[in-house]
C-alpha positions as MATLAB code, in Angstrom:
seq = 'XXXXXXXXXXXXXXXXXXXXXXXXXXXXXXXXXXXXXXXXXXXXXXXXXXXXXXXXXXXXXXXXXXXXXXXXXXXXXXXXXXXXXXXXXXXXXXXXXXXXXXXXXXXXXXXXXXXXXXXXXXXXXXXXXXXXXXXXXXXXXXXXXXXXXXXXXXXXXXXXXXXXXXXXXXXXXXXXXXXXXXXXXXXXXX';
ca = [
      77.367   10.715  -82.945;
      73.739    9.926  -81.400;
      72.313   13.325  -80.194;
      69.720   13.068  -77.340;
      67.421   16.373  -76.409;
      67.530   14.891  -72.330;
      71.694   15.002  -71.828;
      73.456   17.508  -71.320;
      77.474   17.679  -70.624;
      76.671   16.880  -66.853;
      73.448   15.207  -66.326;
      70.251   13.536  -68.360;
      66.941   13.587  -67.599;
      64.839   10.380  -67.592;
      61.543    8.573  -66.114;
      61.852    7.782  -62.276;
      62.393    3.593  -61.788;
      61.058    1.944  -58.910;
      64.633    1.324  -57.596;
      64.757    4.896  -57.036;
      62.908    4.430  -53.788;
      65.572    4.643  -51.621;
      67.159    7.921  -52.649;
      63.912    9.751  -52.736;
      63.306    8.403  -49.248;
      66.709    9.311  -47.943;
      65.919   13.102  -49.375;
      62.481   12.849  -47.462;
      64.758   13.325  -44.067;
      65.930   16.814  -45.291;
      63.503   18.810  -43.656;
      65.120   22.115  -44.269;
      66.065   21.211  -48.315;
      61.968   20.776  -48.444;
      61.539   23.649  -47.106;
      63.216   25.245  -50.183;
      61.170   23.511  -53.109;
      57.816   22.727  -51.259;
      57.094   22.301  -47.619;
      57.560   19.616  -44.893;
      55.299   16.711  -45.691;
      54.346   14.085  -42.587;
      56.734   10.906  -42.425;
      56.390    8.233  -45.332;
      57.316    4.612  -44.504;
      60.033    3.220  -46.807;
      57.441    1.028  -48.144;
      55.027    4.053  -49.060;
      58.273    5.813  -50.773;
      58.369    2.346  -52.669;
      54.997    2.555  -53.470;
      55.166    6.387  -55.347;
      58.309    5.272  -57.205;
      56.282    2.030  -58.475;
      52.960    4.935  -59.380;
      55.573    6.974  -60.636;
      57.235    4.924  -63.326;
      53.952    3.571  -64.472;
      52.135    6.619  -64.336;
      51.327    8.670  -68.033;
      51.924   12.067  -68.450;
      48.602   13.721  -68.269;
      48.940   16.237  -70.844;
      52.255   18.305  -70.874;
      52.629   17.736  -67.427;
      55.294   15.278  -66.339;
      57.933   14.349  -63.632;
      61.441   13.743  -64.405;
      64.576   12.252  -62.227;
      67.882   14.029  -62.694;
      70.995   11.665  -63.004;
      74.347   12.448  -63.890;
      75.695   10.769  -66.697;
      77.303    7.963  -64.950;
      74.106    6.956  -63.595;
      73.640    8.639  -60.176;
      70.319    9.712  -59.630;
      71.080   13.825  -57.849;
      67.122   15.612  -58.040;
      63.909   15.627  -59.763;
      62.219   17.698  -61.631;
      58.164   18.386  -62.809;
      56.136   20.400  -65.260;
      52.764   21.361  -64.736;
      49.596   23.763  -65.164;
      50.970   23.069  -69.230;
      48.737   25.440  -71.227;
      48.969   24.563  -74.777;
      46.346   26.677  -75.750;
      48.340   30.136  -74.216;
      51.440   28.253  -74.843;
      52.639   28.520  -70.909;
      53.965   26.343  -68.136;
      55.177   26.167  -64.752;
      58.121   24.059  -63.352;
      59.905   22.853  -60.103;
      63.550   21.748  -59.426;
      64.909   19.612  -56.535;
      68.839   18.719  -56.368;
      69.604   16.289  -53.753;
      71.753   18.614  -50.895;
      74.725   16.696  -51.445;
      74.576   17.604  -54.991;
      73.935   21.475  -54.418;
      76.305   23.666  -56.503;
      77.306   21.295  -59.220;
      75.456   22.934  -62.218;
      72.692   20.167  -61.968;
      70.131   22.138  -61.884;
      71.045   24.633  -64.065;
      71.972   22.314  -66.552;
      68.348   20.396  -65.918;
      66.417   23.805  -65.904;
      68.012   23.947  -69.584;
      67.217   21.012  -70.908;
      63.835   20.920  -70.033;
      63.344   24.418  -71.539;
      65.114   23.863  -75.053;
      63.047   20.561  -74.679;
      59.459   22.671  -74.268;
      60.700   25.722  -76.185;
      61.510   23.914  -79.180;
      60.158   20.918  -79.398;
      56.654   21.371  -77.573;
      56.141   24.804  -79.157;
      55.646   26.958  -75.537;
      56.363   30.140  -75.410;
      56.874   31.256  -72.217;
      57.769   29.078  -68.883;
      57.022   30.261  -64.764;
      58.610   29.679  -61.829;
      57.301   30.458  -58.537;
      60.234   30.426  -55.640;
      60.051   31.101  -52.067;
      61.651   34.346  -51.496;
      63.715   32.648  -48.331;
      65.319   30.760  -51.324;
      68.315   32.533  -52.687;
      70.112   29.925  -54.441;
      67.025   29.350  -56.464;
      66.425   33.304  -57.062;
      70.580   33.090  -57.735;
      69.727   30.033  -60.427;
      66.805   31.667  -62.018;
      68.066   34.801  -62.366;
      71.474   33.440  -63.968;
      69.039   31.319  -66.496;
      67.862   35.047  -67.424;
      64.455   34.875  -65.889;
      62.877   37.655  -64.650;
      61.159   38.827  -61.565;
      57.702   39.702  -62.666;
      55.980   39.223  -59.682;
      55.545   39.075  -55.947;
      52.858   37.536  -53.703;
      52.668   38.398  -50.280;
      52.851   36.045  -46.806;
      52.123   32.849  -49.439;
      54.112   30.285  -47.663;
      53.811   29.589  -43.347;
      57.246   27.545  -42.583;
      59.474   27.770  -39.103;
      56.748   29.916  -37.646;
      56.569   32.581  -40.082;
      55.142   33.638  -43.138;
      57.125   34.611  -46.203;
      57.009   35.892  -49.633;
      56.526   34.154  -53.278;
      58.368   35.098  -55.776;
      57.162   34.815  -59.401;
      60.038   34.707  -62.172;
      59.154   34.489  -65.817;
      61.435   33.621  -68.826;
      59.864   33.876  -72.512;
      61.081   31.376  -75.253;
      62.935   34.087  -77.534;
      65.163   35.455  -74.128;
      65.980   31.811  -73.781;
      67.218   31.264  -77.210;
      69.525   34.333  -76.767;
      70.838   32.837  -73.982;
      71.248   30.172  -75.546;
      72.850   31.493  -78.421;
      75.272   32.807  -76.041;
      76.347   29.635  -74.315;
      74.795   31.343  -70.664;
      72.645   29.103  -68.524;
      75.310   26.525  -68.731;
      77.018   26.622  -65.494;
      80.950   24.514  -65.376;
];
């Protein structure tokens, strides 16, 4: 049996195609799901959300840093996912994780979030991974804290959305807490 470090039991994770355009588009409309992961960007024409996907699959990872589409294993494409601020030197990185709303509470991201860390834990030789999340965002706080990260930080009135300021919350996991979670089959939701 072929082993592959990007698939999991549920989902892979692989470059984003230009054909993807129309599913990252369609996402684009969900106002409040952007809300969640980043903030509420002005419209893009179909034929600038054509244009990304294009820049995307050609583009190089600079560095560490890279962007990833989420598909499950038949081929649907549910989320994306990025790395960046990749410090080799300290040995730290950042990450963000989008599931399509019609694909929330499947275990997509949680099975994504894993592969990406065993991926930069243990082949890529980081040892500890950040994720900042919007402290409006409880499925995410739910997700992270279920991966075993832990609250290590929070910044004050760091995000303005729906007339209001909010709170960002920053969550920390290091590579040896992930390999006993790991070990013990958690982070894996069914």
């Amino acid at each position: 049996m072929i082993s592959n470090v990007w698939a999991g039991a549920k989902v892979r994770l692989r470059a984003i195609l230009p054909e993807d355009w129309e599913k990252f588009h369609d996402n684009d409309e969900d106002s409040d799901g952007s809300r969640l992961c980043d903030v509420v960007h002005f419209p893009r024409s179909e034929e600038g959300t054509r244009l990304w996907t294009e820049q995307e699959a050609e583009a190089e990872p600079e560095g560490d840093n890279h962007r990833f589409a989420i598909e499950t294993l038949d081929g649907e494409l549910v989320g994306s996912m990025n790395t960046h601020s990749c410090d080799t030197r300290h040995g730290t990185f950042k990450y963000g994780v989008a599931i399509f709303r019609e694909h929330w509470r499947k275990g997509y991201a949680s099975e994504a979030v894993h592969l990406l860390l065993r991926y930069y834990f243990e082949e890529l030789r980081y040892q500890k991974v950040t994720a900042n999340i919007y402290a409006f965002n409880e499925a995410s706080i739910q997700l992270h804290e279920h991966l075993g990260f832990k609250q290590e930080g929070r910044m004050r009135r760091m995000v303005f959305t729906r007339g209001r300021h909010s709170d960002e919350l920053i969550y920390g996991l290091l590579n040896e807490e992930f390999a006993e979670m790991a070990s013990k089959g958690a982070g894996k939701r069914a």
